[in-house]
N, C-alpha and C positions, 0 to 999 in steps of 0.2 A: 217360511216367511222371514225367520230371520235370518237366513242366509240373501235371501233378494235382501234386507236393507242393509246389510254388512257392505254386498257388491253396491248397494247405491252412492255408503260412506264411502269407500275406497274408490269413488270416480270423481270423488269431491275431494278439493285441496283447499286448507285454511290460506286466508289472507292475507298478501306478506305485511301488509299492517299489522293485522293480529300479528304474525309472525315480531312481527319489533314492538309492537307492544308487551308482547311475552319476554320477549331478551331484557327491553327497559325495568322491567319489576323484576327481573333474578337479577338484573344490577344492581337495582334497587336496594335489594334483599341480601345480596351479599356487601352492600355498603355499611349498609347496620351490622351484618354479624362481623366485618372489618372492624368496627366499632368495639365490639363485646369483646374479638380476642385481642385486641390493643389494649383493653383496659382489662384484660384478668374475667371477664363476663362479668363484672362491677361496670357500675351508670355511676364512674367518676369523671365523666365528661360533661360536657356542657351543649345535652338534650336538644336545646330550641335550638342551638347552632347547628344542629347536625339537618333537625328538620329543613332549617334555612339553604343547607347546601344540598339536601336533596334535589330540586328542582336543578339547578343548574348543573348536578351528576346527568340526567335523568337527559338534559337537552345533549351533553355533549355526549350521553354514551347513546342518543338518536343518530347526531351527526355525525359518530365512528362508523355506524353498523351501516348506516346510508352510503358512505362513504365506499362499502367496502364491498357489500350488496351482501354480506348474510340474511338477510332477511330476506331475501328472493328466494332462497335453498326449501326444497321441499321435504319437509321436517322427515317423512317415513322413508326417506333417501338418501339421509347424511351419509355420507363417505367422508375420504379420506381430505378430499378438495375443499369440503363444507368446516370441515372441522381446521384446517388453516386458514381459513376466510374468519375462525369465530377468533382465533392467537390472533391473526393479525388486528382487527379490530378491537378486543381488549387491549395489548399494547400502543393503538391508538388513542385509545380515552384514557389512559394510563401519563402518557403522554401529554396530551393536554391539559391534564388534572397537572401535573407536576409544572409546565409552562406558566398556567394561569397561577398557581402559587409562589413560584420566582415572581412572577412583577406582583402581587398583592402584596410579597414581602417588601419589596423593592418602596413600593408608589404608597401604600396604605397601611402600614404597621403590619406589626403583630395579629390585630383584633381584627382582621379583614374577613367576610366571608368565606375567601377562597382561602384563608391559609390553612391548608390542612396538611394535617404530620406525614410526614413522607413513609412510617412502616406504614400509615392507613393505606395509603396510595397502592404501596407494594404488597399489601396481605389482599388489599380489591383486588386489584388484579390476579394474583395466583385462583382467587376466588371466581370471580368472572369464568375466569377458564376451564375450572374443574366445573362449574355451578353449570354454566349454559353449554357446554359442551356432554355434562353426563346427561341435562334435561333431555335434551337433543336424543341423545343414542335409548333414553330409557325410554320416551315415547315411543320411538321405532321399533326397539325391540316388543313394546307392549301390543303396538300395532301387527307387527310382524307374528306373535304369539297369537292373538284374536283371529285374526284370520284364516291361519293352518289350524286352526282347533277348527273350522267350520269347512275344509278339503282336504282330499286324499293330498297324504303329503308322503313320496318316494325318497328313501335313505340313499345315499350317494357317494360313491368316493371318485375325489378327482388323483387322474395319474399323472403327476406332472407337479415338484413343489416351488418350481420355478417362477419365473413373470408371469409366464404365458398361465400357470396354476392358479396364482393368487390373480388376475384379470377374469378368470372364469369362474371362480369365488367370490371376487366381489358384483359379477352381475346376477350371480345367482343368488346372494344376499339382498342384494338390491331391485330386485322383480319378485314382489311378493305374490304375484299369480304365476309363479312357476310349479309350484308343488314341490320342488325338491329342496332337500336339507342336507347338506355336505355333513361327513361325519367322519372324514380325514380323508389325507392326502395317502399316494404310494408315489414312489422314486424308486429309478434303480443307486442313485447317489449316498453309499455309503458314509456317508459324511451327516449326509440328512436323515435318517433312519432313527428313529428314536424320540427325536426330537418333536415339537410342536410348534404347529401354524398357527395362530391367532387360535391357541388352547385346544387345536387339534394333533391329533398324533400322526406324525409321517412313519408308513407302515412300508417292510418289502416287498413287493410280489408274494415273494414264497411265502411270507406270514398269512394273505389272503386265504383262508382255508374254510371248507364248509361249515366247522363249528364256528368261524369268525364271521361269516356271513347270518350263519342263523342267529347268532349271538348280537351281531347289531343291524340285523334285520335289513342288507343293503340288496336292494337292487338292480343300482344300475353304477358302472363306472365311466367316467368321462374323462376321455384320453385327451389332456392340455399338453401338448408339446411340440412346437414350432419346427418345421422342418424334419420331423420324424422319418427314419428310416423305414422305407416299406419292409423291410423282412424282420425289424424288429417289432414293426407293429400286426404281421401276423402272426409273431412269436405272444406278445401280448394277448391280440384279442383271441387267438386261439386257447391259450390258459387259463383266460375270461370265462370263456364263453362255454368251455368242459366242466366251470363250477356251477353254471346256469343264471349267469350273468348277461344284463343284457351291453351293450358297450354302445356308444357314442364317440362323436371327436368333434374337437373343435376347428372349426375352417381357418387357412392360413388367414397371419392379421393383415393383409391386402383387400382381403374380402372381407373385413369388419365395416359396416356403415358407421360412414365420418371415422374412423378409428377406433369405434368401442362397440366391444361387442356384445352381445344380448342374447340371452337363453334360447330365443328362436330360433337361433342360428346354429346351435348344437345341434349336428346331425347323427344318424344313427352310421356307422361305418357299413362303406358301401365298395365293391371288389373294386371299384376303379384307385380307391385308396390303397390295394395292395398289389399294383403293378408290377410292382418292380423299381421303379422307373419315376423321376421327377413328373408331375403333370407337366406338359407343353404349354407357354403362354404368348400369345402375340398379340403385340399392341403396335399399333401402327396408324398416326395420326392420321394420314393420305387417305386412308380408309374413305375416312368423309367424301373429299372431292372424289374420289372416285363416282360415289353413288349419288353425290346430290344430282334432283334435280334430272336423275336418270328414269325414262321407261324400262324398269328388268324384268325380264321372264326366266321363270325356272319351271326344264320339264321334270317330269317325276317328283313334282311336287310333294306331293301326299306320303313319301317313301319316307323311311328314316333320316338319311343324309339330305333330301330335297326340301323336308319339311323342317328340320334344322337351320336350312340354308335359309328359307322363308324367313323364320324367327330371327336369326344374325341383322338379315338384309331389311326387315321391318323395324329394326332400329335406327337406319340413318335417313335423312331427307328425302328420300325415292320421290320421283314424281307418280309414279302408276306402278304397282308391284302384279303380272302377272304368271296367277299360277297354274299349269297344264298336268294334267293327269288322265288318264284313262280307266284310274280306280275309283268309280264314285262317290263311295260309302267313306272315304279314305279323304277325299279330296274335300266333303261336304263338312268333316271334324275341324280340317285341320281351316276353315272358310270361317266355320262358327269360332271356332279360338280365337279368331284374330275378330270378331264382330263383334264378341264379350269383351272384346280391351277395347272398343271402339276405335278402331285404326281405320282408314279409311284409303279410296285409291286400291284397293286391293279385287283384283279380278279373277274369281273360278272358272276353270275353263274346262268342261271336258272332251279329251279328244286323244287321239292316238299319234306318237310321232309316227307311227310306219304311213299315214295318210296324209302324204306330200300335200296334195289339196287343200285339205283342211289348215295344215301346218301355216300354208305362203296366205291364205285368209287369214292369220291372226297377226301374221305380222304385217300384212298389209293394210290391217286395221289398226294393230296400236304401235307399229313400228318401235320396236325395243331397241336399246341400245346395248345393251347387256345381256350375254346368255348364259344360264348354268344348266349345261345336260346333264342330270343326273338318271332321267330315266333310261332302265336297263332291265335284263333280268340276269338275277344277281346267282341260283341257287344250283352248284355244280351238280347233283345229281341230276337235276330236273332237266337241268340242258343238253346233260350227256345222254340220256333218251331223247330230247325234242332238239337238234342242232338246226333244224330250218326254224324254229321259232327263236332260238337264241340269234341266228344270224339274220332273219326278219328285223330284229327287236334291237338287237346292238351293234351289229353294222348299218341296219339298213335306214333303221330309223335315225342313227347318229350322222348320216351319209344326207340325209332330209334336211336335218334342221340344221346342218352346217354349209351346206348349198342353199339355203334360203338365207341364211345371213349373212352369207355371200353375196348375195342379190339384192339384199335389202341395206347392203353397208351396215353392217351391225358395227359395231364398236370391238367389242371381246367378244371372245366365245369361248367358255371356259368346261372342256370335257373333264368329268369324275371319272377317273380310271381305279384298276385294282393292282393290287400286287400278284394277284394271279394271272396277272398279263406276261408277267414277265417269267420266260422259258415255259410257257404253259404246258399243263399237261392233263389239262380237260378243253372240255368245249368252250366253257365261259369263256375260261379268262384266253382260248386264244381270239375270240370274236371278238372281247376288250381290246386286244393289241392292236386287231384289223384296225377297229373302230381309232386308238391311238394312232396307227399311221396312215389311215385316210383325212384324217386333221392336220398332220405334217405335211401330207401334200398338197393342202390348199395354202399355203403359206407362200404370202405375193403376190394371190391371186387376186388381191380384190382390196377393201379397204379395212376387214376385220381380220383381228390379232387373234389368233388360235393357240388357247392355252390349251396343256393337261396336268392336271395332279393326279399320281398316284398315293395310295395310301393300303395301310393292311385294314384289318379285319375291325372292324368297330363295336364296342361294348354296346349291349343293348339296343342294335339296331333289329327289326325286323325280322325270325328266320336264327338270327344269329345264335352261338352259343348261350349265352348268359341267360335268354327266358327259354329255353329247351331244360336247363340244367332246374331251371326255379321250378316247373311243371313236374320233372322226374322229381324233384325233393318232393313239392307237393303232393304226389302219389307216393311219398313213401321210399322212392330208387327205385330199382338201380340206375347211377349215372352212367351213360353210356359215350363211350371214349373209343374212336375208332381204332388207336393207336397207341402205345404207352409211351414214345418216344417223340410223338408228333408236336409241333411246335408255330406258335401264329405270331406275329405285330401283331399289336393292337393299340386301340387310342380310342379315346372317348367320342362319343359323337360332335360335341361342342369343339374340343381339339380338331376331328376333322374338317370339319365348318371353318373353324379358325384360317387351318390351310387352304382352304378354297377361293377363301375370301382374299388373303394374302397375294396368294399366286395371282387374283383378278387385278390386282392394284401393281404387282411385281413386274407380271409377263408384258414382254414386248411384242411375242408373236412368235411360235416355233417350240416354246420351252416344252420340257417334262418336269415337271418338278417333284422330288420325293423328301419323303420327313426322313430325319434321324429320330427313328421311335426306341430306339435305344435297342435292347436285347430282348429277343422272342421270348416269349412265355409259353412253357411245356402247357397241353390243354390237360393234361393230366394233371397237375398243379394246382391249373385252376379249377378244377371238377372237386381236390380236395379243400380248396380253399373257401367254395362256395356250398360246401356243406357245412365246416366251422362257423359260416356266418350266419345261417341257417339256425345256431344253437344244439347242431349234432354232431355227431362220432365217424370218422369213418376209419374201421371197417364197420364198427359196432351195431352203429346205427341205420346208416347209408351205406351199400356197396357200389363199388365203379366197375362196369361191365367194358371187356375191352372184343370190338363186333367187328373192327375189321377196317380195312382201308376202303371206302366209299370209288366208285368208277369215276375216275378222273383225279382222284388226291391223293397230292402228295405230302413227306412227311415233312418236308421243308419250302417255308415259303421264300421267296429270293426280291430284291425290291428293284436290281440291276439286271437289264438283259446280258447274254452272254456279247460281247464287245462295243458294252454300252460303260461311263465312266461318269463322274461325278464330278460339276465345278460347284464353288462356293457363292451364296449367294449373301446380300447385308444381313442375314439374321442366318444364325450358326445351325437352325433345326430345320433349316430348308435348303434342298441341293437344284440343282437342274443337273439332268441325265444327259449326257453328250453322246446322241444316239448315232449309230454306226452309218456310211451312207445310202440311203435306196434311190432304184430306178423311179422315180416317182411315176413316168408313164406309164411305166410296165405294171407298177403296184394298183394306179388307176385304172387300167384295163382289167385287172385280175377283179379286182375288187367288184367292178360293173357286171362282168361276169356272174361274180359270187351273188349278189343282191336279185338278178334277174332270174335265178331258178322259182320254180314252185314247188308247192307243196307237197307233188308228186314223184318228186325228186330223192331215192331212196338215201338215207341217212350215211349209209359207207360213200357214197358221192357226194353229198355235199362233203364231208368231213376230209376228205380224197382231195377239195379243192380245197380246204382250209391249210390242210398241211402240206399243200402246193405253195401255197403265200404265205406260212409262217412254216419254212425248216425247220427253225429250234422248235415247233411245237412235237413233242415226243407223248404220246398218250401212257397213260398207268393207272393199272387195274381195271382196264376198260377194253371191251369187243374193237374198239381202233385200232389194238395195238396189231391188229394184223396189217393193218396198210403201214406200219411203221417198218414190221418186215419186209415189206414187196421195196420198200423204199431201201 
């Protein structure tokens, strides 16, 4: 019960009248005891006179605070801004007190109302300041104390005793439903070590020790430091995290709302923060006119990258947003997400690109202007057993909807490629490459511009590493690592979006476009790094099991074909691949071929024709590598 009427008080704010009527009486009040220590705290002054100049204190220290808008400040949130808003306004009424006694001197003698002695003026004032500025912070902290007496309140140290420190101190001060209580700072800044932050002690790393933990009862630590090195911040949260610490980080201040940031925006540290590698960012005003006011369709909606692309693309003016899938259960989620923000113009569709039919009905229904193919299958084992469903699905169906928006004048057409496309040495990624240069050779054919992006391996998409590695934690281990020396790109899912969108706005028609995703990440790395975050050991706790090279993968991915080369594009993390020349008839003919087998079609034969129209595709650790011989 009395926690519901505490949460009632705390959703109530006093009124900033109240507020300045409260200010008016500590001036009030520090006007008289102005009085007492002028005069030794002896009443050798002249009483009725002081009464008399009460009221006219009383109006101008209204008209300062008015002036100044202290009294708008909500009292259980004084900071640093509240508290020069309260100096400047005393020095205001300070001021006009001293004015108005220049001319009473001046115009009305001696005996004037307003003459008053100038130390009164100067001890009010110092008074004012200390009086309504400690009123101010001892309310808050009264307030602030009430509160966490009635919730769980978490010990905390921030790491970082810098700006970006004292900004995440003082929101954490200032959101009194955070539950947390700062109880110092840690730095590696020698200089800082020792010392104290607003009567907190800035502590080293090394000092962090279990008896110091159990001793001031901390935790959780919140990493504040701006532009932090990814490998010194796995050096951190792994030191953390072996004490049984839970670790947080603050978001770069870009991503603070309006510029200030607020306790909900502390997030728990998450692997894409220990890439390696700056996050990628792209802004790009065009963006807009691209999409306004555009019909866009994206197949593979419902996928990781498709359903991304969704979210990106339901941000700008779309006329009609639709989305194709042939996953239902998948296509139905990602339908109701966008229902619960109430977005509207948005169309589920379910259906298969490999069903040309279907496909030229939808655009002959909502005639898109814009295409993003994302739908594929993506997973090299699966396809290195089923290569007539991998080339049904990524040649054949990429071969569908890029001849229908050829037919329908599509605007763009923007193919999702992989980096396994390039030098392949499974099935996927060489039916990706088909799929890449059957796109190249519709270029001129018609009125639509044929992009591609390639991109590596994406965090937490689908399938991918990162929820494989989370499920083996969750049982316990072992991580299983095919390789110890094996190595991927990678980028976040939002980063690949990024590029997608980009390249949609960039491409003229013809391009490949690839990221500078900086320096591959060993998966071995990160199998240890995603047990640290986990809160465990490895070997101790977690072991990593290394099973072997998977049919089709290899240990190194590559993002340029062999006699493929790279120009620069106006933003420095995007290239276009200056690909080598092809017969484009001959590639079309082959390609027709490819698509027209069926199902009965023994897998050393299709594969037989794969690596007839892609030479560089060289198969490893996989039953191919025999026709690699005859070849």
């Amino acid at each position: 019960m009395l926690i519901k009427l505490l949460n009632k008080i705390s959703e109530k704010y006093a009124s900033k009248w109240l507020v300045l009527l409260f200010d008016i009486i500590i001036v009030i009040a520090s006007f008289f005891l102005a009085y007492l220590i002028r005069y030794n705290f002896q009443i050798d002054f002249d009483f009725i006179n002081l009464l008399n100049q009460v009221p006219y204190v009383a109006v101008i220290a209204a008209i300062s605070f008015v002036a100044v808008g202290s009294y708008k400040g909500v009292v259980r949130f004084t900071g640093f801004k509240d508290i020069v808003n309260i100096i400047i306004g005393a020095n205001i009424l300070a001021t006009i007190l001293i004015f108005f006694t220049f001319l009473s001197r001046k115009m009305l003698g001696d005996n004037s109302i307003f003459n008053l002695p100038g130390s009164i003026i100067y001890i009010n004032l110092l008074l004012n300041i200390l009086l309504l500025i400690g009123a101010k912070l001892f309310i808050k902290s009264i307030y602030n104390h009430i509160t966490q007496d009635f919730q769980s309140v978490s010990n905390v140290l921030i790491f970082g005793a810098g700006n970006s420190g004292m900004l995440t101190y003082d929101a954490i001060q200032n959101d009194t439903k955070s539950g947390l209580e700062v109880v110092g700072f840690i730095d590696d800044d020698e200089r800082k070590i020792g010392k104290k932050i607003n009567l907190l002690k800035v502590y080293s790393i090394e000092s962090i020790t279990e008896d110091f933990i159990k001793n001031n009862d901390v935790e959780d630590v919140i990493i504040s430091i701006q532009n932090i090195d990814p490998t010194r911040l796995l050096q951190i949260t792994g030191s953390l995290f072996s004490l049984g610490l839970k670790v947080k980080i603050v978001p770069p201040v870009q991503s603070w709302i309006d510029g200030d940031l607020s306790v909900g925006q502390i997030k728990e540290v998450k692997i894409e923060d220990l890439l390696g590698r700056d996050p990628i960012n792209i802004k790009n005003p065009d963006l807009e006119d691209q999409y306004d006011n555009k019909v866009i369709l994206i197949t593979g909606a419902a996928g990781s990258i498709g359903s991304e692309i969704c979210r990106k693309v339901s941000l700008y003016n779309y006329k009609k947003l639709i989305l194709v899938d042939n996953a239902e259960s998948a296509l139905y989620d990602i339908q109701q997400e966008f229902r619960q923000q109430g977005l509207e113009n948005i169309e589920a569709i379910v259906a298969d690109v490999r069903n040309r039919t279907r496909i030229d009905q939808i655009f002959n229904l909502y005639k898109p202007k814009i295409i993003f193919h994302a739908a594929a299958y993506k997973h090299v084992p699966l396809m290195e057993n089923n290569p007539f469903e991998a080339v049904s699905v990524n040649i054949g169906g990429t071969k569908n909807v890029a001849d229908i928006a050829v037919k329908h004048s599509v605007d763009k057409f923007v193919l999702i490629s992989t980096d396994k496309a390039v030098n392949p040495t499974n099935v996927m990624g060489a039916t990706k490459r088909i799929a890449e240069l059957y796109v190249s050779c519709l270029k001129g054919k018609g009125h639509t511009k044929f992009i591609t992006t390639r991109f590596g391996n994406v965090l937490g998409s689908n399938g991918s590493v990162i929820p494989l590695f989370k499920k083996q934690i969750d049982k316990g281990g072992p991580l299983t690592v095919t390789h110890k020396d094996i190595t991927r790109y990678f980028m976040t899912i939002p980063e690949a979006c990024q590029l997608v969108l980009e390249a949609a706005a960039m491409g003229n028609g013809g391009e490949i476009f690839v990221f500078d995703m900086g320096e591959p990440i060993k998966i071995f790395s990160l199998a240890t790094n995603m047990i640290i975050l986990s809160g465990l050991r490895y070997p101790e706790d977690i072991d990593i099991k290394i099973t072997g090279l998977r049919p089709g993968e290899k240990i190194y991915e590559e993002l340029l074909a062999d006699g493929e080369n790279t120009k620069k594009t106006y933003h420095d993390k995007i290239m276009i691949a200056k690909s080598r020349y092809v017969d484009i008839s001959n590639i079309e003919k082959q390609i027709n071929n490819l698509t027209a087998i069926n199902s009965l079609t023994q897998p050393l034969e299709i594969v037989s024709l794969i690596k007839h129209l892609i030479p560089e595709y060289i198969s490893n650790n996989s039953t191919y590598e025999v026709l690699d011989i005859k070849k």
